[in-house]
KEVO-320314 format. One line per 3 residues: number of its first residue (from 0); for each residue y, z, x of N, C-alpha, C, O. Coordinates in pm, 1 decimal, always signed. Layout:
<nodes>
NUM = Y,Z,X,Y,Z,X,Y,Z,X,Y,Z,X ~ ...
</nodes>
This chain:
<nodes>
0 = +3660.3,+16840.8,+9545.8,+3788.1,+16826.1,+9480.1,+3797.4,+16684.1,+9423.8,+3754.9,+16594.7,+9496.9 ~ +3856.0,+16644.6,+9281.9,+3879.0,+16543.1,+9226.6,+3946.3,+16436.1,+9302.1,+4047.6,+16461.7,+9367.1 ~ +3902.2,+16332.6,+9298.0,+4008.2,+16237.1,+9387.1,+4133.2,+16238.6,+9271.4,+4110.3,+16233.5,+9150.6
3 = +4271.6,+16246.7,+9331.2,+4408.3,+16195.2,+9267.1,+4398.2,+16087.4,+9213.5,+4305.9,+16025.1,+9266.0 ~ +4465.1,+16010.5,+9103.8,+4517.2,+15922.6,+9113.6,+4653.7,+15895.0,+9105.2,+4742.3,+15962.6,+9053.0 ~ +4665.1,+15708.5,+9205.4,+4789.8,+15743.8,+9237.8,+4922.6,+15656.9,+9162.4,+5038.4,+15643.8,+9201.9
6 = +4848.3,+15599.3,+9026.4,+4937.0,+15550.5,+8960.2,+4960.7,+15661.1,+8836.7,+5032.2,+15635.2,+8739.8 ~ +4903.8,+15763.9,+8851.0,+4931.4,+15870.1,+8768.4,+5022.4,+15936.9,+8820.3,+5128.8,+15962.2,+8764.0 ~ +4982.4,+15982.8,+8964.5,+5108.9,+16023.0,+9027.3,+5269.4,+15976.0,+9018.6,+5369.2,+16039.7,+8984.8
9 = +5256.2,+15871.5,+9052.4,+5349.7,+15791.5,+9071.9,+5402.8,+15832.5,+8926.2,+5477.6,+15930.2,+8924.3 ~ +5382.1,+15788.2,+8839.1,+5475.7,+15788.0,+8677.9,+5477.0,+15945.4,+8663.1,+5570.4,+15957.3,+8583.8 ~ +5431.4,+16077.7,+8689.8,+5500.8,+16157.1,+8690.7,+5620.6,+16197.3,+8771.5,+5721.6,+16259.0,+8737.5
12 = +5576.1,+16136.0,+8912.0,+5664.9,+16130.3,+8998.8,+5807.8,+16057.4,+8951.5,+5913.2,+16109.3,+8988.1 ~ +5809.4,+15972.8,+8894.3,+5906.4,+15881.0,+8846.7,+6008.6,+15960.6,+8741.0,+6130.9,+15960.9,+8726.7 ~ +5893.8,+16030.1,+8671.9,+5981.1,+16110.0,+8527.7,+6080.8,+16220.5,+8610.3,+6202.2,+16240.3,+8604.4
15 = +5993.0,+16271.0,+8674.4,+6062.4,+16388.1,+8733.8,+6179.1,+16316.1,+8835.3,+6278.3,+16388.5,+8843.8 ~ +6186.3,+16231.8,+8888.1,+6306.7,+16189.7,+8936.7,+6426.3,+16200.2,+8859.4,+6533.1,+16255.3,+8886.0 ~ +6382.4,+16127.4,+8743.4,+6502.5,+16082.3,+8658.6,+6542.0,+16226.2,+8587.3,+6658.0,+16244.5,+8550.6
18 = +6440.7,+16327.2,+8569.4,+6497.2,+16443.3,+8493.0,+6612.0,+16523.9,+8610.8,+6731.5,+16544.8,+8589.7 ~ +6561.8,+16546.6,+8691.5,+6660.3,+16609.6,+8871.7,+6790.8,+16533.0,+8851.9,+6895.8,+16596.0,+8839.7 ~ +6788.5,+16380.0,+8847.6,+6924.4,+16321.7,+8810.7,+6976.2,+16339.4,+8673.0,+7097.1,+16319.6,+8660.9
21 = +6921.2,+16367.0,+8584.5,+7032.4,+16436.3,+8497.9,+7047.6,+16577.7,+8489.2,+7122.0,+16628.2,+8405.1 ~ +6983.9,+16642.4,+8568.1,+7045.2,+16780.7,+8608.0,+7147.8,+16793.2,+8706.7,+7171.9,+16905.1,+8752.1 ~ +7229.3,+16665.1,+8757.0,+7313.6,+16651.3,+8888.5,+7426.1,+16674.2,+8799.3,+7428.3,+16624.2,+8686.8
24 = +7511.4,+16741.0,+8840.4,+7660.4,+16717.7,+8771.4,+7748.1,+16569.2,+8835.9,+7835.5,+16497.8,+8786.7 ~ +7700.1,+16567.9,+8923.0,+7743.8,+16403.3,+8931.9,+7728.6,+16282.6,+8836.5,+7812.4,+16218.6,+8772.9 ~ +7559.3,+16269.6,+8850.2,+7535.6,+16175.0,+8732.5,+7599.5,+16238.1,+8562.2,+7656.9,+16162.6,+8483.8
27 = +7574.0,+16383.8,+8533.6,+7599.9,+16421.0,+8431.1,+7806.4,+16365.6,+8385.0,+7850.4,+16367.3,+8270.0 ~ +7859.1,+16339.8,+8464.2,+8014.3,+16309.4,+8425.7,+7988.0,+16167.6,+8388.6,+8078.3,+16115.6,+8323.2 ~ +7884.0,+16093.0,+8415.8,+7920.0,+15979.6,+8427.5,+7815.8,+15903.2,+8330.5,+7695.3,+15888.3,+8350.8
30 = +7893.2,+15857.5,+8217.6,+7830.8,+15782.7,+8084.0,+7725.5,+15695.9,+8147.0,+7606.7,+15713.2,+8119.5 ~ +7777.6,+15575.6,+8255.5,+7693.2,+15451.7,+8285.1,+7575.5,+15541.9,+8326.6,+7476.9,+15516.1,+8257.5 ~ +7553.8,+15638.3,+8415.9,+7484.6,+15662.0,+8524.0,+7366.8,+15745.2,+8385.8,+7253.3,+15701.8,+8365.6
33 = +7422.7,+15857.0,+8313.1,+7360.8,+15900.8,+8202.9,+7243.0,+15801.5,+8137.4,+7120.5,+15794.1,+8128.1 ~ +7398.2,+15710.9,+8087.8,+7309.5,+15598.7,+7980.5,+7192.0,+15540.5,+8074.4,+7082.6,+15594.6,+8057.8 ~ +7195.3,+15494.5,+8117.6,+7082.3,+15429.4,+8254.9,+6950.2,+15454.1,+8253.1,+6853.4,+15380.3,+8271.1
36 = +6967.7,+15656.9,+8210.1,+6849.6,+15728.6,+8225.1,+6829.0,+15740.9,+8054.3,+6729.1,+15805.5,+8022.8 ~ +6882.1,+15706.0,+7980.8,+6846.5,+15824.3,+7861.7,+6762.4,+15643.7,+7727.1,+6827.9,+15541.2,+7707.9 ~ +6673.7,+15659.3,+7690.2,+6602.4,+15526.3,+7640.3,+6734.2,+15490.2,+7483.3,+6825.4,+15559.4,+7438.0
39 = +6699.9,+15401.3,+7458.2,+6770.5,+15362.4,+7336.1,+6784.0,+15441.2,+7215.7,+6889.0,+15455.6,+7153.1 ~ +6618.8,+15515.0,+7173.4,+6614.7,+15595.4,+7084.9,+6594.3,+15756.3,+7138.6,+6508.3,+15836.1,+7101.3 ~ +6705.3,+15776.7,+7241.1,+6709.6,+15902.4,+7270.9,+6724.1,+15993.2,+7152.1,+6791.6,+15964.7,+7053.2
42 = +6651.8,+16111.8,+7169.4,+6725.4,+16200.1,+7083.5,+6640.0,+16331.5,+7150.8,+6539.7,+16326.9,+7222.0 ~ +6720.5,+16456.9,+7099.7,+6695.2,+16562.7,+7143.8,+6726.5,+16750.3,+7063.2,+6834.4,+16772.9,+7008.4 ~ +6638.0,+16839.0,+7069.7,+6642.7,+16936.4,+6966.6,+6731.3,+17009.4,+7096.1,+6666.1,+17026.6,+7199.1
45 = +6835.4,+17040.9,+7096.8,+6945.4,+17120.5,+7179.9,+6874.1,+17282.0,+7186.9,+6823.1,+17328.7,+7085.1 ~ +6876.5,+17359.7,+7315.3,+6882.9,+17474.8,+7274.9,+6975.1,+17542.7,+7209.9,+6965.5,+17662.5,+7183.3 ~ +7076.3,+17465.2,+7178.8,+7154.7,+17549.2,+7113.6,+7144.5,+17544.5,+6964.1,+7232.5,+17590.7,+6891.5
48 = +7015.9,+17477.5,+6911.9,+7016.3,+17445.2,+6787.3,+7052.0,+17312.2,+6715.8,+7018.0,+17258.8,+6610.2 ~ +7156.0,+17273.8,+6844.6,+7194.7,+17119.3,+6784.2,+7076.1,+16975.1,+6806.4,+6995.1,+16938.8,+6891.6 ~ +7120.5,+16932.8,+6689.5,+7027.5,+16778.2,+6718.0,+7121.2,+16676.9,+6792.9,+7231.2,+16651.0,+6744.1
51 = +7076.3,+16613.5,+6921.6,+7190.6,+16519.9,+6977.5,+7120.4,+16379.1,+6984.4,+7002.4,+16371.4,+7018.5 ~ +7200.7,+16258.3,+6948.6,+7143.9,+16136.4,+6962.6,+7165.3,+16070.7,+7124.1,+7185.7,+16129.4,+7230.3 ~ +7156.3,+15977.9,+7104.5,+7228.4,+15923.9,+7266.0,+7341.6,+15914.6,+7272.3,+7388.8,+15967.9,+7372.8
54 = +7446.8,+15844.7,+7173.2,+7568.1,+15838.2,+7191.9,+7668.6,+15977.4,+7175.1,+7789.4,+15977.5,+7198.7 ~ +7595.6,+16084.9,+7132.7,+7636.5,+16252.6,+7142.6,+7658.8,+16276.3,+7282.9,+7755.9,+16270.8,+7358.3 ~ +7532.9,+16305.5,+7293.2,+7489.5,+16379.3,+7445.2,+7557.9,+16317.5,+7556.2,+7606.1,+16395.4,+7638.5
57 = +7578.8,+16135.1,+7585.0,+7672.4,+16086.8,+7631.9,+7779.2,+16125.9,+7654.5,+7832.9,+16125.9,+7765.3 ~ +7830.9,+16169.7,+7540.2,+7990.6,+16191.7,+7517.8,+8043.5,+16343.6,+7576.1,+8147.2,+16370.5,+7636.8 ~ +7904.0,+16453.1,+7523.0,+7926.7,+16533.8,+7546.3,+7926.4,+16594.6,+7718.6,+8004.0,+16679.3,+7762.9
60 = +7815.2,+16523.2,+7796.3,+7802.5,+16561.9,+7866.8,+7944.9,+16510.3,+8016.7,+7977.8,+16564.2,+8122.4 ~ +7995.2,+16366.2,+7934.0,+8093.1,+16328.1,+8012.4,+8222.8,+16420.4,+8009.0,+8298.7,+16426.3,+8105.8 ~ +8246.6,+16502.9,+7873.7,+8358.2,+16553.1,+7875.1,+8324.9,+16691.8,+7956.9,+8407.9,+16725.7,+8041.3
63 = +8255.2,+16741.1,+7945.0,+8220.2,+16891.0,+7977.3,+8290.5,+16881.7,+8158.2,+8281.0,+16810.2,+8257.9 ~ +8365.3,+17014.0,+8108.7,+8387.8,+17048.9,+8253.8,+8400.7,+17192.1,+8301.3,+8499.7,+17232.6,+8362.3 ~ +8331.6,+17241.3,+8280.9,+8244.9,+17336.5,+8280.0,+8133.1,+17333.5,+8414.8,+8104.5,+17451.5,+8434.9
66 = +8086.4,+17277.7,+8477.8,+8040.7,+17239.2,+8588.2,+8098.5,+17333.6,+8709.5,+8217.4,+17311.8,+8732.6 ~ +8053.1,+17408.4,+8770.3,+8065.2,+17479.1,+8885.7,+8019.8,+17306.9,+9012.5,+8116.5,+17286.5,+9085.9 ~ +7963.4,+17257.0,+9024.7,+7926.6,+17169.5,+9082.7,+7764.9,+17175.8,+9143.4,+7709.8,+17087.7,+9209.4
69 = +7722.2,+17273.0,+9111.7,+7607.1,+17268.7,+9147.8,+7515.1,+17231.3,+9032.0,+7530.5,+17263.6,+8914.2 ~ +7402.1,+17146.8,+9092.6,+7268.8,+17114.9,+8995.2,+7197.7,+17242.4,+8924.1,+7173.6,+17351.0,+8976.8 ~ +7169.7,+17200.3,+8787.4,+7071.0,+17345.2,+8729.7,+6948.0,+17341.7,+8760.7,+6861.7,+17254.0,+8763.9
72 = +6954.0,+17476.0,+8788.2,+6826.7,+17516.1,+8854.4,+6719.9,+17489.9,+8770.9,+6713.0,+17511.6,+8649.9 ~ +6604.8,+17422.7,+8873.1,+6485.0,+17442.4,+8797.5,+6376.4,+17512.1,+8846.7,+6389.9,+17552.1,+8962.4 ~ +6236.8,+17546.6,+8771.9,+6119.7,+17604.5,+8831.7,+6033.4,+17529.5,+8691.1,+6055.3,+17491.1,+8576.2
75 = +5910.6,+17541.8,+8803.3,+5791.8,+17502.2,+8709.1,+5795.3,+17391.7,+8659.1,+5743.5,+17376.9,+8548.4 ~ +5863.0,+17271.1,+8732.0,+5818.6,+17162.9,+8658.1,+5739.8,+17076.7,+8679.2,+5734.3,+17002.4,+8777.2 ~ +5653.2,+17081.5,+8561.5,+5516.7,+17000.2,+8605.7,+5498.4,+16880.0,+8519.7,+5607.0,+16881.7,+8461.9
78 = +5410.4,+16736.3,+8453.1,+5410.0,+16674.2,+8407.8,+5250.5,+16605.7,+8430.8,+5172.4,+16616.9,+8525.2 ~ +5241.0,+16535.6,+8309.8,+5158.9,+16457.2,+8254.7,+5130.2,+16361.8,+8235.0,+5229.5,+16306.1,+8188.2 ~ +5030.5,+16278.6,+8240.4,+5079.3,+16107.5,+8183.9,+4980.9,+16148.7,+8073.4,+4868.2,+16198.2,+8071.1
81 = +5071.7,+16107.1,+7982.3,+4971.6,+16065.0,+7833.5,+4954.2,+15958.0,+7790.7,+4884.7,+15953.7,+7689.2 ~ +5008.1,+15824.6,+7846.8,+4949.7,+15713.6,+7828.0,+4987.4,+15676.3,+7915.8,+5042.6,+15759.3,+7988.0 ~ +4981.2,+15514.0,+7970.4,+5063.5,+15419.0,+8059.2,+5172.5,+15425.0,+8138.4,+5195.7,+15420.0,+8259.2
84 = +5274.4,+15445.4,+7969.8,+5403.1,+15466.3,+8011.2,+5508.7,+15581.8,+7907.3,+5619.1,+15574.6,+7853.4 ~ +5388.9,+15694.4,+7921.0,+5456.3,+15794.7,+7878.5,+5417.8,+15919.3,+7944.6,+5297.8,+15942.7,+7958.6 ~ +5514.7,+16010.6,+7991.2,+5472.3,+16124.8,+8079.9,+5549.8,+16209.0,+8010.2,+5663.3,+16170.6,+7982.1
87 = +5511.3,+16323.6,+7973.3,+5551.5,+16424.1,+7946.9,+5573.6,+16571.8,+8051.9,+5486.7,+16625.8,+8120.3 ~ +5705.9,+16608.6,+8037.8,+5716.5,+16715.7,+8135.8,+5765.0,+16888.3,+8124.2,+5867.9,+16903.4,+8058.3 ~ +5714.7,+16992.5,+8169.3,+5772.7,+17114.5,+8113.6,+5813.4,+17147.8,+8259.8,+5755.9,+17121.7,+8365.5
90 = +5969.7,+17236.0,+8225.6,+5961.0,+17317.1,+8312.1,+6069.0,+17418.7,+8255.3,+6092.3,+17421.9,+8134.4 ~ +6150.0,+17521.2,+8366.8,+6250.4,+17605.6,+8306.0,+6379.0,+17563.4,+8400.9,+6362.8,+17515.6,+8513.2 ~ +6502.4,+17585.7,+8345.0,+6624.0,+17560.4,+8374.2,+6662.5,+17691.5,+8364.4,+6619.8,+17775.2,+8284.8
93 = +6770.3,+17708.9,+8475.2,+6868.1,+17856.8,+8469.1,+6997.9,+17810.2,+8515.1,+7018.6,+17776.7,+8631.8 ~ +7113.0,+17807.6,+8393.5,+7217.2,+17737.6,+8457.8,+7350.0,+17859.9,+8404.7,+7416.2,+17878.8,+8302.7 ~ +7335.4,+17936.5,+8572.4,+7427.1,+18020.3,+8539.6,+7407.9,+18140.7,+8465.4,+7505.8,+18204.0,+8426.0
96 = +7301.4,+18175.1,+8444.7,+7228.0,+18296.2,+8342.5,+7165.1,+18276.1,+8184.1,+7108.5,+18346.5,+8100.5 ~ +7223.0,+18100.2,+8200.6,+7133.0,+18056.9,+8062.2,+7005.4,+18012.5,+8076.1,+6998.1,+17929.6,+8166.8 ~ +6901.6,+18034.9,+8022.0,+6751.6,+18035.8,+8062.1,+6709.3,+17930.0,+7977.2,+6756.1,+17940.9,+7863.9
99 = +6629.1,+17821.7,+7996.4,+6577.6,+17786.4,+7887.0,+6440.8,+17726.9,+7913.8,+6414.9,+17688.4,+8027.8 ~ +6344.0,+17715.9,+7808.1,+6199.2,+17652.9,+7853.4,+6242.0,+17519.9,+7818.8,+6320.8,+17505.7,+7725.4 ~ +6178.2,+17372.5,+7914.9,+6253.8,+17257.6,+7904.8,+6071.8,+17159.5,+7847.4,+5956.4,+17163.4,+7890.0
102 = +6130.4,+17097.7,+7754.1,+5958.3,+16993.8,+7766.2,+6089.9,+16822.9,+7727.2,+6189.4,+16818.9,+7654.9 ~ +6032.2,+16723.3,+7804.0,+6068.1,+16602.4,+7812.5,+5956.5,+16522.0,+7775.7,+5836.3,+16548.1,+7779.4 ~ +6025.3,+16406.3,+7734.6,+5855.0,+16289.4,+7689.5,+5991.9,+16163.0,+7769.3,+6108.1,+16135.4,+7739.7
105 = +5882.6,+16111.0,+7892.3,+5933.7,+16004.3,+7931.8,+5870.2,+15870.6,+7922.4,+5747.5,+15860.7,+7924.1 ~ +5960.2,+15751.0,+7910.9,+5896.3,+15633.4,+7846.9,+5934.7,+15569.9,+7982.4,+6033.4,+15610.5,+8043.7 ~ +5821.5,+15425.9,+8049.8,+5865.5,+15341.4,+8124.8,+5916.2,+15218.6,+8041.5,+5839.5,+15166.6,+7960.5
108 = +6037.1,+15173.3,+8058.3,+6067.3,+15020.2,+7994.4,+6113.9,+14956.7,+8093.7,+6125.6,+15005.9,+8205.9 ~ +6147.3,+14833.0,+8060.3,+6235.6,+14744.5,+8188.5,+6305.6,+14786.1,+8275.8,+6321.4,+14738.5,+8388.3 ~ +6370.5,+14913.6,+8212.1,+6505.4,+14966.1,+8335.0,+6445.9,+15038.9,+8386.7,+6510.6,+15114.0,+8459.8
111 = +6262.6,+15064.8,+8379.9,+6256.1,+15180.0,+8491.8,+6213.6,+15302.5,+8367.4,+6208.5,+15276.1,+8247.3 ~ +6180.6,+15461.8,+8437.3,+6148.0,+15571.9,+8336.7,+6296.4,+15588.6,+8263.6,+6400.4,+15591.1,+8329.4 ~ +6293.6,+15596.3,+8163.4,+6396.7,+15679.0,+8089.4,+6349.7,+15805.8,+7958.7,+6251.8,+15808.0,+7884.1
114 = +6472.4,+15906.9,+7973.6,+6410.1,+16011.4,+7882.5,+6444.7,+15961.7,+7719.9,+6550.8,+15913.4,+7680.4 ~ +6310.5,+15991.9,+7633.1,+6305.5,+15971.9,+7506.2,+6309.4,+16061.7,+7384.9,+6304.5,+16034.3,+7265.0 ~ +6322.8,+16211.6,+7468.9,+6268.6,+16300.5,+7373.1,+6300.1,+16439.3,+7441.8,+6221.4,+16512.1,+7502.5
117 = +6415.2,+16455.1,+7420.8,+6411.5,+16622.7,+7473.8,+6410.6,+16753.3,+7396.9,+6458.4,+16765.7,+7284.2 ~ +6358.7,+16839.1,+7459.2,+6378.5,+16976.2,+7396.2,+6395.5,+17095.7,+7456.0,+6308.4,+17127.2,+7537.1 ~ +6520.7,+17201.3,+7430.2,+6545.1,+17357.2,+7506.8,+6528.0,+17432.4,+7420.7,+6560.7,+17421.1,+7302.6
120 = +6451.3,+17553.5,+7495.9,+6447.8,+17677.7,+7415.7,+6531.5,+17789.5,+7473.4,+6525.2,+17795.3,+7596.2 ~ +6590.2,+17858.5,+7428.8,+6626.0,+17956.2,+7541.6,+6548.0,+18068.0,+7509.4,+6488.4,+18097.9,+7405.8 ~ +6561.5,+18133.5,+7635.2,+6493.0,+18252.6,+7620.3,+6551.4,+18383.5,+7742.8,+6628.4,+18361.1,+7836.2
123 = +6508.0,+18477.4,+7718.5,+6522.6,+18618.0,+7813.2,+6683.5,+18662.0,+7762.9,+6706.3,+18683.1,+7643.7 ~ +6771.7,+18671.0,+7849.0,+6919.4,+18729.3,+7790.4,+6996.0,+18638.9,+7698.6,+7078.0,+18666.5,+7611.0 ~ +6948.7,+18523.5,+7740.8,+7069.8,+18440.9,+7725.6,+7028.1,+18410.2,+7577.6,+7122.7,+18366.8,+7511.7
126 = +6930.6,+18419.8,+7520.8,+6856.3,+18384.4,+7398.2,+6907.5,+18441.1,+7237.0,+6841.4,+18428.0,+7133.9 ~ +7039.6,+18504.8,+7249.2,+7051.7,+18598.9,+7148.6,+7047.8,+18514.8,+7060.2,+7055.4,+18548.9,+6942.1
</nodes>
């Protein structure tokens, strides 16, 4: 078996932290805690079709209340390092009967991993 490595680990490990915290409806109410995670030139292809920048998704996700209080579910999420300080990650979200396939590109900068690049697809019912 291949030996691991464990600074590879580690920076997927890192991405995937920060993606779990913005699946929290805790952090999700809260702009500072959001902004923290999301890089300067966030941006993202919405499953719903929409394009969101950082100061969108911010806004949007603080107002939403819609939140049962529980975190969206995930499965299958796995990740990559494609360079240094970029990891890329797929997995699926089910929040509430909305399905979607999830891929992230995470960047390390000063503050730590933040997400740079998101994208949802939906799929199965919820996909019409």
């Amino acid at each position: 078996m291949p030996e691991r490595d464990a600074a590879v680990d580690a920076a997927v490990e890192g991405a995937i932290a920060g993606e779990l915290r913005l699946l929290d409806p805790e952090i999700r109410r809260s702009p500072e805690r959001v902004g923290a995670l999301l890089h300067p030139d966030f941006h993202e292809f919405g499953a719903s079709g929409r394009i969101w920048d950082r100061a969108s998704i911010i806004a949007s996700l603080a107002a939403d209340d819609d939140s049962d209080g529980r975190p969206i579910a995930t499965a299958h999420m796995k990740g990559v390092q494609l360079a240094p300080d970029l990891v890329h990650l797929t997995f699926d979200t089910d929040n509430n009967g909305r399905r979607a396939h999830r891929s992230s590109l995470w960047r390390l900068t000063g503050q730590g991993w933040q997400l740079y690049f998101h994208q949802g697809t939906l799929y199965g019912s919820g996909a019409a």
